[in-house]
C-alpha positions, 0 to 999 in steps of 0.5 A: 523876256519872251516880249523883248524877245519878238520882234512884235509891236511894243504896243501889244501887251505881254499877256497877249502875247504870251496867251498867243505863243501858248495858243499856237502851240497848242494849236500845234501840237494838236494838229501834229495829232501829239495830244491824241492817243494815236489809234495804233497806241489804243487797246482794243482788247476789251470794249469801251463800256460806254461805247459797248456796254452790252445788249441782249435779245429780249424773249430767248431761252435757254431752250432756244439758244441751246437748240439754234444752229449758230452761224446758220440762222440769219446775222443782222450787221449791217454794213452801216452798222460796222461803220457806226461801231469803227466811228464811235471808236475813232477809227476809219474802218477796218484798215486802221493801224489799231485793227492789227492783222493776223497772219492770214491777212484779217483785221479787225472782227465787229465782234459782238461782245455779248456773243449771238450763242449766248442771245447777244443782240446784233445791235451797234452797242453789243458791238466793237472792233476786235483785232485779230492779230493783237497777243495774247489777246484776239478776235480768235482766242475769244470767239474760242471762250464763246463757244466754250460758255455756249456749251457750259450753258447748254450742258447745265454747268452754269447758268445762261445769267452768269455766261453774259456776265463773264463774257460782258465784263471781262472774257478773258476771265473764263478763256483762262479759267477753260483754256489757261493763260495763252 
């Protein structure tokens, strides 16, 4: 048996010892990071919903979100706020394995997942960290959907209620549906 097996004092009783052995081995295996899902192995393709789950700015309108020079007007992530976003992810920052890189070198984006064209607000639970470097999926492919929902908003194809809908649940929906699969 395990307890004629150690060498321990005869007068421990076997549960004990048994629940030790278990306990450092879990001990163990933990601080080798075994039971975790190591970042490089996490999906970032999509937001955590309960991390992300998406945030508007209250009182835009179409009219204003159509008539804004996105990508002029003044962006309010702060430093802080990216570090509160690769945190909640697990993450240390954006030289993180799970940050891939493209061939140009970027990491990951603090993307907004209600994108700022279509009146997502720049606030810590409209954001997460998006790799650029990830296939099929990225950073590139989905700021290309953004626009292209921007534009069908504007244009009256569908509605500025739809756009957050599709882009919030899952973009890769209407990347496929404008631009085929990639």
């Amino acid at each position: 048996s395990l307890h004629d097996a150690l060498p321990i004092c005869p007068q421990i009783p076997r549960t004990f010892v048994g629940g030790f052995i278990v306990r450092l081995a879990i001990l163990a295996w933990i601080s080798l990071g075994l039971g975790v899902v190591s970042a490089q192995a996490r999906d970032l393709t999509l937001p955590d919903p309960s991390l992300t789950p998406g945030v508007t700015r209250p009182g835009l309108s179409k009219a204003v979100i159509c008539t804004t020079k996105w990508g002029k007007d003044a962006r309010h992530v702060t430093a802080a706020m990216k570090a509160d976003v690769f945190a909640a992810y697990g993450l240390s920052g954006n030289d993180d394995p799970a940050c891939v890189a493209d061939k140009n070198g970027r990491h990951c984006e603090i993307d907004h997942l209600i994108s700022r064209e279509l009146g997502g607000a720049d606030e810590v639970k409209n954001l997460w960290p998006e790799p650029y470097g990830t296939t099929p999926w990225n950073a590139s492919r989905k700021d290309r959907v953004e626009n292209r929902l921007h534009k069908e908003v504007c244009a009256g194809h569908i509605s500025l209620a739809e756009a957050r809908k599709e882009i919030k649940t899952d973009w890769r929906v209407p990347y496929k549906r404008y631009f085929g699969n990639p």
